[in-house]
N, C-alpha and C positions, 0 to 999 in steps of 0.2 A: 237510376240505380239498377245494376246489373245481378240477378239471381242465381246463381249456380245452384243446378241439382246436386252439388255434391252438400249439400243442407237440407234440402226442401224433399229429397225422395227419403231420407230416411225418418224426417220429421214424420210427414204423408204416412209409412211404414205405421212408425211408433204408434199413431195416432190408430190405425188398423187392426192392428194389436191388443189396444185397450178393449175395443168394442170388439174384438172377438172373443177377446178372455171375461168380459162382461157377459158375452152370448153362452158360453161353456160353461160357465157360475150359474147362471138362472138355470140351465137342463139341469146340474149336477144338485141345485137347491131340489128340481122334482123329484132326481131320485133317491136323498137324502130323503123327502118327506116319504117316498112308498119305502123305504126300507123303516122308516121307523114305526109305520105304520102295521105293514107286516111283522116285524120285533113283539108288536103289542098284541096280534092278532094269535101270534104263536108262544105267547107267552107262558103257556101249560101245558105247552107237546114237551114232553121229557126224551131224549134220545143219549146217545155217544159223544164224547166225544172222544177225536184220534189225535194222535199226534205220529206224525211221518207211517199213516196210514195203519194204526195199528190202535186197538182199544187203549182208550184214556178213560175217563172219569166221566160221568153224563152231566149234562150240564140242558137246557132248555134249547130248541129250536131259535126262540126266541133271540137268544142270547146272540148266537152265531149272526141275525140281521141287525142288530142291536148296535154288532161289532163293526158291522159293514156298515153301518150309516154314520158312526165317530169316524168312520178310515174317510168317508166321502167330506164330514165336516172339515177335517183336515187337512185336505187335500185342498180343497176351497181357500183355505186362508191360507196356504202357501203358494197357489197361482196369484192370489191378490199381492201378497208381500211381495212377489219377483215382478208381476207387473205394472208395479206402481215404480221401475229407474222408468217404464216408458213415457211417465209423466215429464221427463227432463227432456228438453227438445237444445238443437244448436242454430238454430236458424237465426240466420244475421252471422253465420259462421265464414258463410259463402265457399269460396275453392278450398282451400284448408283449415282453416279457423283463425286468421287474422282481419278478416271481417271486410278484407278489400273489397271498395266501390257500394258498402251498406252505409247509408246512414247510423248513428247513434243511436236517434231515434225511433228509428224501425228493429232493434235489436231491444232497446228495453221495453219497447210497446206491443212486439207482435205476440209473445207468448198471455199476455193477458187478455188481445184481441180475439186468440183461436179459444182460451179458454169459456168468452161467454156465448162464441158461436156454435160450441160442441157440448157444452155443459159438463165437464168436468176441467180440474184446473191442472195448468201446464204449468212449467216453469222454464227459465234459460238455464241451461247449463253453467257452474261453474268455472267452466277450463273448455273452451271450445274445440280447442284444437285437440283434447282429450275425446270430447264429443263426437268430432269427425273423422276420428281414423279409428276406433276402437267399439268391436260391437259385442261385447262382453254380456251385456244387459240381455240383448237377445238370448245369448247362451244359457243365460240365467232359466231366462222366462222358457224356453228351450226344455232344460231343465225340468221346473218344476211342472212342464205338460207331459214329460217323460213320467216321470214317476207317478203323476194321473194315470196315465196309459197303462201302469205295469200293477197300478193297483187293484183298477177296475178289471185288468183282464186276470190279476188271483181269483177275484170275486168270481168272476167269469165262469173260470176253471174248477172252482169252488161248487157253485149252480150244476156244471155239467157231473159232475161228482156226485152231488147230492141226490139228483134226479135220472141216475145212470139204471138201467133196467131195460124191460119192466118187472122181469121176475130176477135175475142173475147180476142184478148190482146195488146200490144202497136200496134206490129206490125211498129214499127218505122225505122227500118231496116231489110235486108234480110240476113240470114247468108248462105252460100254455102250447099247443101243437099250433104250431105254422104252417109245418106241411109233412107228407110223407115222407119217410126218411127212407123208405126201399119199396123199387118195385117187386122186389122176391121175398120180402121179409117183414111179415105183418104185422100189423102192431108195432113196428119199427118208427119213432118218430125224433129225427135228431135234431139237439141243443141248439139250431142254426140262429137263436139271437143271440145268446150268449157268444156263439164263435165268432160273428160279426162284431162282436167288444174285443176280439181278443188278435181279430186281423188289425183292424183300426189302431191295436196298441202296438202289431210289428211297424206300422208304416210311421208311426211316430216315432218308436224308435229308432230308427233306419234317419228318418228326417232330422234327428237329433246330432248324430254324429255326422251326416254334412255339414248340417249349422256350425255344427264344430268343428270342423276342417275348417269349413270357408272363412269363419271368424279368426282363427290360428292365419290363417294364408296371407292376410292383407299386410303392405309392405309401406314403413314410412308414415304419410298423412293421408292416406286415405286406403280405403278396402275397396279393391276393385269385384269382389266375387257377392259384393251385397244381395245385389238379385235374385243367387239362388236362395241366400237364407230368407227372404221375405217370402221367396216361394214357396221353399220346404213347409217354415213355419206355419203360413195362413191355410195351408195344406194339411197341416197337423192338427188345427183348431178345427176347422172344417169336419174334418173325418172323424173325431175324438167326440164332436159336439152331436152329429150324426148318429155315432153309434152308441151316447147315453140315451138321446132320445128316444131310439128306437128298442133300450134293453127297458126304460119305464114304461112306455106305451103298449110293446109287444111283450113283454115277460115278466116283469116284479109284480108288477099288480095284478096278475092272473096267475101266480103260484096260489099252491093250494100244500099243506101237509100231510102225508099218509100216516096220521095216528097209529095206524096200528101196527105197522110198522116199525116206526121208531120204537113202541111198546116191544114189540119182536125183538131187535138188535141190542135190545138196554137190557132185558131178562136173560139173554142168552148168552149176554156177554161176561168175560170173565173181570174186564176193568174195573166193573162195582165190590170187584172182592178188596180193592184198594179201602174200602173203609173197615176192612175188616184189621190193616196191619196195624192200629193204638193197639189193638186186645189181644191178638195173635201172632203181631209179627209179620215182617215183610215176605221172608223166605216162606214159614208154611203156609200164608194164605196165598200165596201165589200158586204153591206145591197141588193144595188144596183144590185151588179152582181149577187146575188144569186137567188134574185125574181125575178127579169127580164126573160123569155124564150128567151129575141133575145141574141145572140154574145155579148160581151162588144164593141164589134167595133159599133155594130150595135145602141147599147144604147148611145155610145158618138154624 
């Protein structure tokens, strides 16, 4: 019986795949549990909230990590929903998918064999020759590491926001110091795990849109440009998988909240005059808080 890698490398791939997106599931389980952990921790810092960077309505500390560990659950069950086509293998497909020079028997048997040598379960494909020239699934799975990547690195961007100062920006929370952030400028200490989430989501991205060329490019019964996508991809997991580990172990779980602060930006803000418009009116409690110098507390 003669094997053609136009079956056997992409199977190998698929198989790759799994147990990387199983590797990137278990980091993103850790920092699902330190954001929910921190959610509960800050669950009585009362702050701002904004929207398109402009006083909104206060809302708990809490809440905002609360928010970020549903986005990371999320995120989880739909790397799993995309990586579970990799469970479909064509092997016994051979050159294109007419199965020349395979036994029967090694086409109905091998995808059950790899299943109890790897411990999870494989299947054959339906339509082989659909199998062999078509790498859509990748796109998929592609895909849904994309939108990991662009979620985590909001959050990201979110940390660096929240933590911006130390006297001249929210300063709402403290993120853990790594290192110096200037030799001329003291007390300078910048966001540098958070931006290492947020480089790791441009190279996914980037990594995305080759997968997606190369998968568009293949011609006929087979894709000649496979390679680069098993590169980009396990490239993407890699880097993706790396840069949660490093935002749970070096940043979530050594924030810390500047209470008094938040108390600061929540009393002085004019957004809490929003519970004022049932009794007043939208127009003059806005009217209201803006002329006034004292607090809206202080005006009610």
């Amino acid at each position: 019986m003669a094997q053609s890698t136009n079956d056997t490398i992409p199977t190998a791939d698929k198989m790759t795949t799994i147990l990387l997106s199983e590797k990137l599931v278990a980091s993103l389980d850790k920092l699902e549990a330190s954001l929910r952990i921190k959610a509960d921790e800050f669950s009585d810092v009362i702050k701002m909230g904004r929207t398109q960077l402009q006083d909104a309505v206060p809302m708990t500390l809490g809440d905002s990590f609360a928010g970020y560990a549903s986005m990371v659950s999320r995120l989880k069950k739909r790397l799993e929903k995309a990586t579970m086509e990799m469970h479909e293998i064509n092997l016994g497909a051979t050159a294109i998918g007419t199965g020349i020079n395979a036994s029967q028997y090694y086409e109905d048997h091998i995808a059950g064999q790899l299943s109890k040598l790897f411990g999870f379960e494989l299947k054959q494909a339906d339509d082989l020759f659909d199998a062999t020239e078509n790498l859509d699934s990748f796109v998929e799975v592609s895909g849904a590491l994309k939108a990991c990547a662009i979620s985590l690195s909001k959050m990201s961007n979110d940390l660096r926001l929240l933590s911006s100062g130390p006297r001249c920006g929210f300063a709402e929370i403290n993120l853990p110091a790594k290192q110096n952030g200037s030799s001329i400028m003291p007390c300078k200490v910048n966001p540098v795990i958070p931006e290492v989430v947020s480089q790791a989501a441009f190279l996914v991205c980037g990594h995305d849109t080759t997968i997606t060329m190369a998968a568009e490019a293949g011609q006929l019964e087979l894709n000649a440009f496979e390679p680069v996508v098993f590169y980009q991809l396990f490239e993407s997991f890699t880097a993706l998988t790396g840069a949660v580990d490093t935002l749970v172990e070096n940043c979530i779980t050594g924030i810390t909240a500047n209470k008094g602060r938040c108390k600061q930006l929540k009393e002085g803000s004019v957004g809490i005059a929003t519970v004022l418009c049932p009794y007043m009116g939208y127009q003059l409690s806005a009217k209201m808080a803006l002329k006034e110098k004292c607090s809206v507390r202080e005006l009610v």
